[in-house]
PDB file of N, H, CA, C and O in Angstrom:
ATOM      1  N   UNK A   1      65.775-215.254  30.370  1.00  0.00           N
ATOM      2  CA  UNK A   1      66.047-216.300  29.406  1.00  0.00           C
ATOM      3  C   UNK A   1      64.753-216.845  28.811  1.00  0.00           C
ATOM      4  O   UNK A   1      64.647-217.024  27.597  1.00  0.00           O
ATOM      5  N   UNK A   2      63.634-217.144  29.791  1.00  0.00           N
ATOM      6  H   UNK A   2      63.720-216.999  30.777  1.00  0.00           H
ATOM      7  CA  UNK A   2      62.515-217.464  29.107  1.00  0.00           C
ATOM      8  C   UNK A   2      61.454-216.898  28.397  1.00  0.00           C
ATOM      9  O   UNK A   2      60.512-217.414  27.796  1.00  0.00           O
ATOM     10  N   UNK A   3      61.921-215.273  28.654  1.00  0.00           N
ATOM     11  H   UNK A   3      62.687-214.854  29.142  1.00  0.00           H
ATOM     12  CA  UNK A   3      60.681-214.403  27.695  1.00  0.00           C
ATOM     13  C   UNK A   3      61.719-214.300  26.116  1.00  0.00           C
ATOM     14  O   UNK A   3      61.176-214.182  25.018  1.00  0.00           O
ATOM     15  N   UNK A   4      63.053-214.361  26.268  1.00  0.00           N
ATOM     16  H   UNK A   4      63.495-214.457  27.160  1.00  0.00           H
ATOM     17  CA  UNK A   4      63.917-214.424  25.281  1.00  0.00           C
ATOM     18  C   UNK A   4      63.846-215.370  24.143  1.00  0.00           C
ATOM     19  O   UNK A   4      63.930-215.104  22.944  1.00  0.00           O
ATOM     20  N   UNK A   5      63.622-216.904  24.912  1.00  0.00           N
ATOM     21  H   UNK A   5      63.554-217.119  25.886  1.00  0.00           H
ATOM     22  CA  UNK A   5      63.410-217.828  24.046  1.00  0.00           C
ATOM     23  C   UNK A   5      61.680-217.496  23.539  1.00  0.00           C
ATOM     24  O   UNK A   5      61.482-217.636  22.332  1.00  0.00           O
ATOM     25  N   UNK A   6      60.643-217.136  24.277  1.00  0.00           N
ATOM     26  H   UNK A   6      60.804-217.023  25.257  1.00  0.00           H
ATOM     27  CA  UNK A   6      59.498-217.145  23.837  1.00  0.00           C
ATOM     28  C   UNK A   6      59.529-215.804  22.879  1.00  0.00           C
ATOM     29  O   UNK A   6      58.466-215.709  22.266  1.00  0.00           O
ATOM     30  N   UNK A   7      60.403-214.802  22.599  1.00  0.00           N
ATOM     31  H   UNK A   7      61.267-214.879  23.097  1.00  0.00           H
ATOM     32  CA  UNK A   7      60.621-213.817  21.859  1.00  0.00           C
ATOM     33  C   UNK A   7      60.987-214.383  20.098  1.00  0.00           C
ATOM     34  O   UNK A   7      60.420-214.010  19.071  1.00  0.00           O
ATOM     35  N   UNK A   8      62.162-215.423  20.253  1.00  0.00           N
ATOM     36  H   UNK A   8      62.622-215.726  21.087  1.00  0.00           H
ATOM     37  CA  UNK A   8      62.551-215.859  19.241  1.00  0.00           C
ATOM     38  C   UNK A   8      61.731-217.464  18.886  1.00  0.00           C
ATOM     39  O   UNK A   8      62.293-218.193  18.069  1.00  0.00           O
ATOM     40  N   UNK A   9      60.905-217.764  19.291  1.00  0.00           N
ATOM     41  H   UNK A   9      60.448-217.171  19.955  1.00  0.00           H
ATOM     42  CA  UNK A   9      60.034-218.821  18.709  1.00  0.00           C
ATOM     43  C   UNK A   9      58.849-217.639  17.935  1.00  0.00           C
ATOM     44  O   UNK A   9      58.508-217.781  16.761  1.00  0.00           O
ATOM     45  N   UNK A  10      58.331-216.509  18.810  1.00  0.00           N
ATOM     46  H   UNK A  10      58.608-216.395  19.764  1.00  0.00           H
ATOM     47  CA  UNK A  10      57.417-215.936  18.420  1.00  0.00           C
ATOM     48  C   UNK A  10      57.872-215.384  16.751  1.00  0.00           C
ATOM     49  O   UNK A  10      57.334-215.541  15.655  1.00  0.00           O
ATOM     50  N   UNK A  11      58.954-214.776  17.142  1.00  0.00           N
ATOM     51  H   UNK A  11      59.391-214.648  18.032  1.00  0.00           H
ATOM     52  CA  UNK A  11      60.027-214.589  15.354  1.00  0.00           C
ATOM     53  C   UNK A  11      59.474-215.091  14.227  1.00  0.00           C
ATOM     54  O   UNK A  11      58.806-214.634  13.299  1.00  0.00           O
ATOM     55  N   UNK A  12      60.171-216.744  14.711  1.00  0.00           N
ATOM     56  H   UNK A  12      60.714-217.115  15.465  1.00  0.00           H
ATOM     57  CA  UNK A  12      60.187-217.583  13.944  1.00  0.00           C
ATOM     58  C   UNK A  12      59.249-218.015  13.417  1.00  0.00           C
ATOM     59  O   UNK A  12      59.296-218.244  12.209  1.00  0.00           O
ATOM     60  N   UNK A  13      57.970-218.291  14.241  1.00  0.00           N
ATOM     61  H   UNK A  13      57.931-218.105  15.223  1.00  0.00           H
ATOM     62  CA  UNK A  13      56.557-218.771  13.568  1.00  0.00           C
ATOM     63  C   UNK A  13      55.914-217.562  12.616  1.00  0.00           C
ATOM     64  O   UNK A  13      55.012-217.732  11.797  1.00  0.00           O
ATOM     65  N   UNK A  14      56.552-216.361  12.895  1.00  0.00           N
ATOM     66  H   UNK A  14      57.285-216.223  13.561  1.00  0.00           H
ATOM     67  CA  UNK A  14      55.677-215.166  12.135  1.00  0.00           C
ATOM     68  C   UNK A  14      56.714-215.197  10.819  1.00  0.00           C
ATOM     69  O   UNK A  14      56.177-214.884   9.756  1.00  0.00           O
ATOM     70  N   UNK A  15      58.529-215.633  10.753  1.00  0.00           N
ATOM     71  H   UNK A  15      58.965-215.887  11.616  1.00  0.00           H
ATOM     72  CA  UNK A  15      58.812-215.942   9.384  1.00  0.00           C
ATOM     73  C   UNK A  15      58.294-217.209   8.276  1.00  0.00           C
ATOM     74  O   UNK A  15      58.107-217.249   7.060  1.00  0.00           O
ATOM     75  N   UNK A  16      58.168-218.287   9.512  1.00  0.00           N
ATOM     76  H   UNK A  16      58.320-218.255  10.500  1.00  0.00           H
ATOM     77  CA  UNK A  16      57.649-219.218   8.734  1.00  0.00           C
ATOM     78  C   UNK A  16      56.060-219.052   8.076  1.00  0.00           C
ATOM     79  O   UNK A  16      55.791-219.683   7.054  1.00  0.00           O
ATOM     80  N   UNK A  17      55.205-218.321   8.608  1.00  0.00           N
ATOM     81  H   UNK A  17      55.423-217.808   9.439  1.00  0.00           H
ATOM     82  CA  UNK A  17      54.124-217.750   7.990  1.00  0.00           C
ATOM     83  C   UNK A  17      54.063-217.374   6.719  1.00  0.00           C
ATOM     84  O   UNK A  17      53.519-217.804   5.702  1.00  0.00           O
ATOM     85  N   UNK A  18      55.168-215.908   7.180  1.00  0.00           N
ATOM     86  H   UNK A  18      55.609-215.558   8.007  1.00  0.00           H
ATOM     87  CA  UNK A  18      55.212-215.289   5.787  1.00  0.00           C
ATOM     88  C   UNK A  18      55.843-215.760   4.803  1.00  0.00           C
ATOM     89  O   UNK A  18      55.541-215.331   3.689  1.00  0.00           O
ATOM     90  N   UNK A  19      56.977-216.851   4.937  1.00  0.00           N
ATOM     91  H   UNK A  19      57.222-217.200   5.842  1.00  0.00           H
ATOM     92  CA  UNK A  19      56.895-217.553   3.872  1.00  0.00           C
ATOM     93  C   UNK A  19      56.253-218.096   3.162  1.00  0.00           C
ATOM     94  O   UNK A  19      56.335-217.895   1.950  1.00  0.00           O
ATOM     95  N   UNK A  20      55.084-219.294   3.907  1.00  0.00           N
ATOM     96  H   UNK A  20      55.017-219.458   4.891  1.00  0.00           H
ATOM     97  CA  UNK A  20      54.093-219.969   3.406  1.00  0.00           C
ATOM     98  C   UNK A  20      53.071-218.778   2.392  1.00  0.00           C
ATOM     99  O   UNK A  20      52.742-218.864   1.209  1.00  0.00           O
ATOM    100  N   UNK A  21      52.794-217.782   3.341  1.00  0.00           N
ATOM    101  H   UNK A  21      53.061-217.712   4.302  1.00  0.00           H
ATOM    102  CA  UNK A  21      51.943-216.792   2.616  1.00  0.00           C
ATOM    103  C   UNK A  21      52.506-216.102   1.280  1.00  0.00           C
ATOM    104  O   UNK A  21      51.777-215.505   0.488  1.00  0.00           O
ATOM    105  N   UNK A  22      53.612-216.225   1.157  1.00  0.00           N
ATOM    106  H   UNK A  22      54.204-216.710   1.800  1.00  0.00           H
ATOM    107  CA  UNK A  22      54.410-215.646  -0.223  1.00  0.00           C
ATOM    108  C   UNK A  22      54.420-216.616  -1.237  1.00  0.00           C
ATOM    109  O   UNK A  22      54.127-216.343  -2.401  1.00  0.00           O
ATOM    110  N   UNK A  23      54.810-217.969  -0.772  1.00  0.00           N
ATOM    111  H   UNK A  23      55.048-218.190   0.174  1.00  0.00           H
ATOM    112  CA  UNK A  23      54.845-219.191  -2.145  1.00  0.00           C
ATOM    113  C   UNK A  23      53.033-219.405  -2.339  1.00  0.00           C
ATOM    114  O   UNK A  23      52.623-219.481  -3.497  1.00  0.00           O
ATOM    115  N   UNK A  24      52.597-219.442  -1.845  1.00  0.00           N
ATOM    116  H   UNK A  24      52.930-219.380  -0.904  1.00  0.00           H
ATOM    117  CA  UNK A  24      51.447-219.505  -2.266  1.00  0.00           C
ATOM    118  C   UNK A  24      50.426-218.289  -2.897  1.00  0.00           C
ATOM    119  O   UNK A  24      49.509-218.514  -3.687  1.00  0.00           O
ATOM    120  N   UNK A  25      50.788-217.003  -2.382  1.00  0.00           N
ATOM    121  H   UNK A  25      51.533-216.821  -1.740  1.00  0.00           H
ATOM    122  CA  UNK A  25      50.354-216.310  -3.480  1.00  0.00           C
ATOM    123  C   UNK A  25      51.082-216.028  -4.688  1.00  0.00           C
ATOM    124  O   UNK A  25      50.545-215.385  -5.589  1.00  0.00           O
ATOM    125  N   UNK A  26      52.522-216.549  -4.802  1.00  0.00           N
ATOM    126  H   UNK A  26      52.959-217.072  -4.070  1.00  0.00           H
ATOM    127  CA  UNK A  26      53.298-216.846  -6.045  1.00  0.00           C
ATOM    128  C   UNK A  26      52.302-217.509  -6.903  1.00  0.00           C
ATOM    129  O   UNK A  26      51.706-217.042  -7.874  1.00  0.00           O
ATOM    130  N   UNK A  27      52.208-218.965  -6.247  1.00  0.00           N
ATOM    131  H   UNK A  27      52.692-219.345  -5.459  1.00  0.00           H
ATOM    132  CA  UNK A  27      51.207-219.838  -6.544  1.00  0.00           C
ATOM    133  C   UNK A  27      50.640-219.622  -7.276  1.00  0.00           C
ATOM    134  O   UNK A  27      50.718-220.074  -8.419  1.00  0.00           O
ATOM    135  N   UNK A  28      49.664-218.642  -6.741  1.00  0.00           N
ATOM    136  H   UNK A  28      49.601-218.274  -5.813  1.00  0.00           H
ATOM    137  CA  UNK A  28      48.120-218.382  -7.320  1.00  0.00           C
ATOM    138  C   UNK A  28      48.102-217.215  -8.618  1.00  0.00           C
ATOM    139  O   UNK A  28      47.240-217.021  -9.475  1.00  0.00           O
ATOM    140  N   UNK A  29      49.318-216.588  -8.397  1.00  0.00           N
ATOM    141  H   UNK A  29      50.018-216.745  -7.700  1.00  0.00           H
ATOM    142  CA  UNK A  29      49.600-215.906  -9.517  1.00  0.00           C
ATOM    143  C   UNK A  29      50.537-216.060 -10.843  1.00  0.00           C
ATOM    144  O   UNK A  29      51.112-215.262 -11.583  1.00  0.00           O
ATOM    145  N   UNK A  30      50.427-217.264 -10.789  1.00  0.00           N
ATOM    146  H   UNK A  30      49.960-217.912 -10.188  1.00  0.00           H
ATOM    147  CA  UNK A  30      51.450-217.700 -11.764  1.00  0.00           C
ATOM    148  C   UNK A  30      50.381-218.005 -12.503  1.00  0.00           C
ATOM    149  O   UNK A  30      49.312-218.145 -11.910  1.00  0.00           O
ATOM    150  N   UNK A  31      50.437-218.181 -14.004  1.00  0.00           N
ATOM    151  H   UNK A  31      51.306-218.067 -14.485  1.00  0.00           H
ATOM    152  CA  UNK A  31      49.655-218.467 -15.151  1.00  0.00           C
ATOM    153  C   UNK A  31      49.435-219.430 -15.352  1.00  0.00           C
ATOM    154  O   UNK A  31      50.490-220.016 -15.105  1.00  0.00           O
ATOM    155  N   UNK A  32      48.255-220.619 -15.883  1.00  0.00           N
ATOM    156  H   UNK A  32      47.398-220.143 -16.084  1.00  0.00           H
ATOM    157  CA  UNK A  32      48.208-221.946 -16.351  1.00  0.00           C
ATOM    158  C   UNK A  32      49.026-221.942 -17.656  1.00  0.00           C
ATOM    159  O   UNK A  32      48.737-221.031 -18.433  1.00  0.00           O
ATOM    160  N   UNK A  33      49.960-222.764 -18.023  1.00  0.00           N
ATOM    161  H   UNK A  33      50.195-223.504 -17.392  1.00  0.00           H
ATOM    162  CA  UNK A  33      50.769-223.449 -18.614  1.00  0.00           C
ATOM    163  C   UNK A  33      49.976-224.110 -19.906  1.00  0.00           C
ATOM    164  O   UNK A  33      49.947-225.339 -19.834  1.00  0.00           O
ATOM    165  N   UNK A  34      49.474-223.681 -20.808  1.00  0.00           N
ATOM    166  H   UNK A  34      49.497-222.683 -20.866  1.00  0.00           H
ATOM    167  CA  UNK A  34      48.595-223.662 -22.047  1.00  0.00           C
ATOM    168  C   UNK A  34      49.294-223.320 -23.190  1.00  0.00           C
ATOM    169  O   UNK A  34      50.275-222.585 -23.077  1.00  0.00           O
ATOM    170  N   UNK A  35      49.038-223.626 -23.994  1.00  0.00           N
ATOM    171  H   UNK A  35      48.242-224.223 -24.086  1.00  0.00           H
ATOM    172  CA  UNK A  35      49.875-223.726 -25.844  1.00  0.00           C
ATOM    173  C   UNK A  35      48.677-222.372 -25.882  1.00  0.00           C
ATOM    174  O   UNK A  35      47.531-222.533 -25.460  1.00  0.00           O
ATOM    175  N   UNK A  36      49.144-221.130 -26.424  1.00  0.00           N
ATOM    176  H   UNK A  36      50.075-220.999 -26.766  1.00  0.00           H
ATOM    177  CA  UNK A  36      48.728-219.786 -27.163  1.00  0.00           C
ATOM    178  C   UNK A  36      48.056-220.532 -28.203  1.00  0.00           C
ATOM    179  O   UNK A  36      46.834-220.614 -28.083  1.00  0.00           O
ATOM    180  N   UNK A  37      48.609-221.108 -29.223  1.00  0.00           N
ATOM    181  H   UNK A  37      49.602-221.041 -29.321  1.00  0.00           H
ATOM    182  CA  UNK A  37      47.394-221.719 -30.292  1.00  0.00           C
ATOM    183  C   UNK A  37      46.444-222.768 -30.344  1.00  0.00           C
ATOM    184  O   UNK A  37      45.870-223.121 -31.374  1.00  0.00           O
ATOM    185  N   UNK A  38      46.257-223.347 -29.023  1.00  0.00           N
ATOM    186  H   UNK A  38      46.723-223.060 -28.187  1.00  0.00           H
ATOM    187  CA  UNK A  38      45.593-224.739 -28.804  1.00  0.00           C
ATOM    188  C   UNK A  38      44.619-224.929 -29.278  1.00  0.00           C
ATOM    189  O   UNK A  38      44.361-226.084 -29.616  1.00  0.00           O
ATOM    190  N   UNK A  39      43.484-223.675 -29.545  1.00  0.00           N
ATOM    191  H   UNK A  39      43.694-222.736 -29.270  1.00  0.00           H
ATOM    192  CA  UNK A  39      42.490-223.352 -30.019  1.00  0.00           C
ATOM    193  C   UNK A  39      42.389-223.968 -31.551  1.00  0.00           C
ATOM    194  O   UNK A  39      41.412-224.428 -32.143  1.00  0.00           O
ATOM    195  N   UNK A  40      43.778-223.802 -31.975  1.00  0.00           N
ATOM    196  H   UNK A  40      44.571-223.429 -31.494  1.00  0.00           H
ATOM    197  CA  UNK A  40      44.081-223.639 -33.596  1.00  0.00           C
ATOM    198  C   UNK A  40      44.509-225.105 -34.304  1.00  0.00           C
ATOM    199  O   UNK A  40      44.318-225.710 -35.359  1.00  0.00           O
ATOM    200  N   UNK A  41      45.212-225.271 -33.033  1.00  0.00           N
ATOM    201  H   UNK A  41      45.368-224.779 -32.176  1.00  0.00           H
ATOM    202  CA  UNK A  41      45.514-226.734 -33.224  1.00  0.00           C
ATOM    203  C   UNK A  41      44.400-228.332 -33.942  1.00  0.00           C
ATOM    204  O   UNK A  41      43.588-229.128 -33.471  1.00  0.00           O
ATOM    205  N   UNK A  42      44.780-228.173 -34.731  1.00  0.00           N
ATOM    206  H   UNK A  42      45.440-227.527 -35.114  1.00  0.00           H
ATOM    207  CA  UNK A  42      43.482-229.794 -35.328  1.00  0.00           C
ATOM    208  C   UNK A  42      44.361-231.168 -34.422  1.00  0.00           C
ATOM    209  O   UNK A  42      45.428-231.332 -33.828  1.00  0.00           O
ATOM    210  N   UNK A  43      43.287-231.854 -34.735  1.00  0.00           N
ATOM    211  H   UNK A  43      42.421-231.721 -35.217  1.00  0.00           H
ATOM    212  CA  UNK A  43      43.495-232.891 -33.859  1.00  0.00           C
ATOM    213  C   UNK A  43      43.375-234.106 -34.161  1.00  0.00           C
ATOM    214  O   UNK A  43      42.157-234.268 -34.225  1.00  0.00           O
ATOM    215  N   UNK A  44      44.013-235.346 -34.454  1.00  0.00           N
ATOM    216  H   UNK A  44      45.003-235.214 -34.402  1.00  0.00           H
ATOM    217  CA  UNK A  44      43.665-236.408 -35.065  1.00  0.00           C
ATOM    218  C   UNK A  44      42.977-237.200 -34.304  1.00  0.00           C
ATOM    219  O   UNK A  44      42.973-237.434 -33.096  1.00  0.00           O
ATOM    220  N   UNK A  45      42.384-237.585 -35.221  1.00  0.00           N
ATOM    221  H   UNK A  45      42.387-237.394 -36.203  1.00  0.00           H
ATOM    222  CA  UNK A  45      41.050-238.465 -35.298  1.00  0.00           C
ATOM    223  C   UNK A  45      41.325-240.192 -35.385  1.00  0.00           C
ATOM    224  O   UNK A  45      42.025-240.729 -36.244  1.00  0.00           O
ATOM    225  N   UNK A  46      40.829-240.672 -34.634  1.00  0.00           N
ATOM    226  H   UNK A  46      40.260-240.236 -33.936  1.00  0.00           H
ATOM    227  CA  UNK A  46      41.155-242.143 -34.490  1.00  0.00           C
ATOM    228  C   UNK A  46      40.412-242.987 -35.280  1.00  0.00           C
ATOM    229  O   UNK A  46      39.341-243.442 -34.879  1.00  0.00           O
ATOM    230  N   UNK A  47      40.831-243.222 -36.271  1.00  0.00           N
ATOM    231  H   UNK A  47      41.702-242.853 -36.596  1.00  0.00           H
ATOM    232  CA  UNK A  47      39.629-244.394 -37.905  1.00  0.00           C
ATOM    233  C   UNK A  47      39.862-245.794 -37.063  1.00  0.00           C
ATOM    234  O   UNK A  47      40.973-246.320 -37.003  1.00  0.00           O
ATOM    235  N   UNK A  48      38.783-246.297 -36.471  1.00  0.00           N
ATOM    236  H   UNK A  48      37.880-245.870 -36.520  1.00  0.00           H
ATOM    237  CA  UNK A  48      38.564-247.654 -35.902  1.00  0.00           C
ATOM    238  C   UNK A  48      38.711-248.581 -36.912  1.00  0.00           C
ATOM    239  O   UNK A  48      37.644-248.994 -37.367  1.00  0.00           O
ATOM    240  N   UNK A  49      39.796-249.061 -37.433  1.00  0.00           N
ATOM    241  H   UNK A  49      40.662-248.726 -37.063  1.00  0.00           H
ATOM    242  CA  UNK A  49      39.460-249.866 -38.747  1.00  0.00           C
ATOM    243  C   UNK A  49      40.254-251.215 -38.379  1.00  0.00           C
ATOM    244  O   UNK A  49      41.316-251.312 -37.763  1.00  0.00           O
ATOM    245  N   UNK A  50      39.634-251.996 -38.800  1.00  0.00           N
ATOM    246  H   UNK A  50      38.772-251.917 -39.301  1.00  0.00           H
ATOM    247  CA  UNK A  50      39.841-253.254 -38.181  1.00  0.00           C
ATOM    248  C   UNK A  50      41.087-254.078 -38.895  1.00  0.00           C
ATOM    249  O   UNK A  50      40.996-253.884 -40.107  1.00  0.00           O
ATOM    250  N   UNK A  51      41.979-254.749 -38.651  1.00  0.00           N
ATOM    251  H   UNK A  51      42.053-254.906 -37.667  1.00  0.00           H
ATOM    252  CA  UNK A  51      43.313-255.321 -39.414  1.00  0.00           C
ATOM    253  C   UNK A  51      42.694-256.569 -41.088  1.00  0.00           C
ATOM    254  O   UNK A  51      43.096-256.933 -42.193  1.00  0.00           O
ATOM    255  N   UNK A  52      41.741-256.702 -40.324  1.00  0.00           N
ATOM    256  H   UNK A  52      41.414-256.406 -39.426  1.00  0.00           H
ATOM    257  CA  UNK A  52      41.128-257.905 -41.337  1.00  0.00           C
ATOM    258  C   UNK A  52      40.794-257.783 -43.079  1.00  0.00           C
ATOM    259  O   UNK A  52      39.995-256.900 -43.394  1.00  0.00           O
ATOM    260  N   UNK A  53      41.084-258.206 -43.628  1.00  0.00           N
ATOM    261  H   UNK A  53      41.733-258.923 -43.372  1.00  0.00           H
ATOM    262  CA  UNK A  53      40.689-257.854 -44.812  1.00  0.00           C
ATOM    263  C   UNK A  53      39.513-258.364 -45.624  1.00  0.00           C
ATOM    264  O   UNK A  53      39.291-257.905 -46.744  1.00  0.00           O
TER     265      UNK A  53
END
């Protein structure tokens, strides 16, 4: 009974591994999330202009 249970903890810590080890090289291979034309994109410009006349 006790090499049985130490059989199925041993299992278990080597699935929970390879999980961790799979979402995280998902992770790392997933692409940054960037606009294709950002480059292209203009950008407005903030005119500091005061309300006063």
């Amino acid at each position: 009974m006790f090499f049985n249970s130490l059989r199925l903890i041993w299992q278990m810590s080597l699935w929970m591994d390879s999980a961790v080890l799979l979402r995280t090289m998902t992770w790392l291979d997933t692409p940054p999330e960037t606009a294709l034309l950002d480059g292209l994109q203009w950008r407005q410009l903030e005119l500091e202009l005061s309300n006063e006349k």
